[in-house]
C-alpha positions in Angstrom: -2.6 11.2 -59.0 -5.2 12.9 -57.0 -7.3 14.4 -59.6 -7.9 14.3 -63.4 -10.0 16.0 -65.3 -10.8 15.5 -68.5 -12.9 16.5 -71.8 -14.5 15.3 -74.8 -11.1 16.8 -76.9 -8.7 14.6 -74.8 -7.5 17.6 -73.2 -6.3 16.7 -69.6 -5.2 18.2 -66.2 -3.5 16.4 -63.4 -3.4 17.1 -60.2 -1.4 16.1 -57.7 -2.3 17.6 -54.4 0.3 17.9 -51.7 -0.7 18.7 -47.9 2.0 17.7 -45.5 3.0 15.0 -47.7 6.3 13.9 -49.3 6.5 12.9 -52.8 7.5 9.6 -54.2 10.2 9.0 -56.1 10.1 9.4 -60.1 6.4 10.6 -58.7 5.9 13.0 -61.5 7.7 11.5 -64.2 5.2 8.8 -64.2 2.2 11.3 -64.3 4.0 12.5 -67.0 4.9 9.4 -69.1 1.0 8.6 -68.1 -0.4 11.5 -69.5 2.9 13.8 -71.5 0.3 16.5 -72.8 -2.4 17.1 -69.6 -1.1 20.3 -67.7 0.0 19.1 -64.3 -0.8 20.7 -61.2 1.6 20.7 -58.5 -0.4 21.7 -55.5 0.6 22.8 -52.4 0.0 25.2 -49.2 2.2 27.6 -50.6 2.9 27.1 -54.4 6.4 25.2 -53.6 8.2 23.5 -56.1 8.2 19.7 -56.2 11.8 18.8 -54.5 14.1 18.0 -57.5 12.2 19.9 -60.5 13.6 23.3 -60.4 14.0 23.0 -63.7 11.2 23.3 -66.2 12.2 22.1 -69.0 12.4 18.5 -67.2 8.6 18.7 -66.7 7.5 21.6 -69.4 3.9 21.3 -68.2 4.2 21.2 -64.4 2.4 24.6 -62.7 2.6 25.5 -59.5 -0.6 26.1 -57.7 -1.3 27.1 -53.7 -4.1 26.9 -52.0 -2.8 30.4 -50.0 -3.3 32.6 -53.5 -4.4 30.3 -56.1 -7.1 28.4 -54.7 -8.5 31.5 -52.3 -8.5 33.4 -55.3 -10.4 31.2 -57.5 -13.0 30.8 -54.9 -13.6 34.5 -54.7 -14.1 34.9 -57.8 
């Protein structure tokens, strides 16, 4: 994972940051197994979806993030 962040509750985010990169195989499964409650980040240029988890429900806690409208937009504020 590229980034975790964490707090004094145990409450977790994960993220895994994706710039012209592929991702591994079983890749987010094991983020998941590693940490099944953080809220994982799936970030990428454009807010694509990881290839093979169209479906939430496999990964309930996976968001999409992009740096296009997410990221810009958190900055401006």
């Amino acid at each position: 994972l590229d980034i975790e962040i964490t707090d004094g509750s145990h409450r977790r985010i994960v993220i895994e940051n994706k710039i012209h990169a592929g991702l591994q195989e079983e890749q987010l499964d094991r983020y998941h197994q590693y940490a099944p409650k953080a809220k994982l980040l799936y970030l990428t240029l454009k807010g694509d979806s990881p290839p093979g988890y169209k479906d939430r429900t496999v990964l309930p806690n996976l968001q999409l993030v992009s740096y296009r409208s997410d990221i810009v937009e958190w900055l401006e504020r």
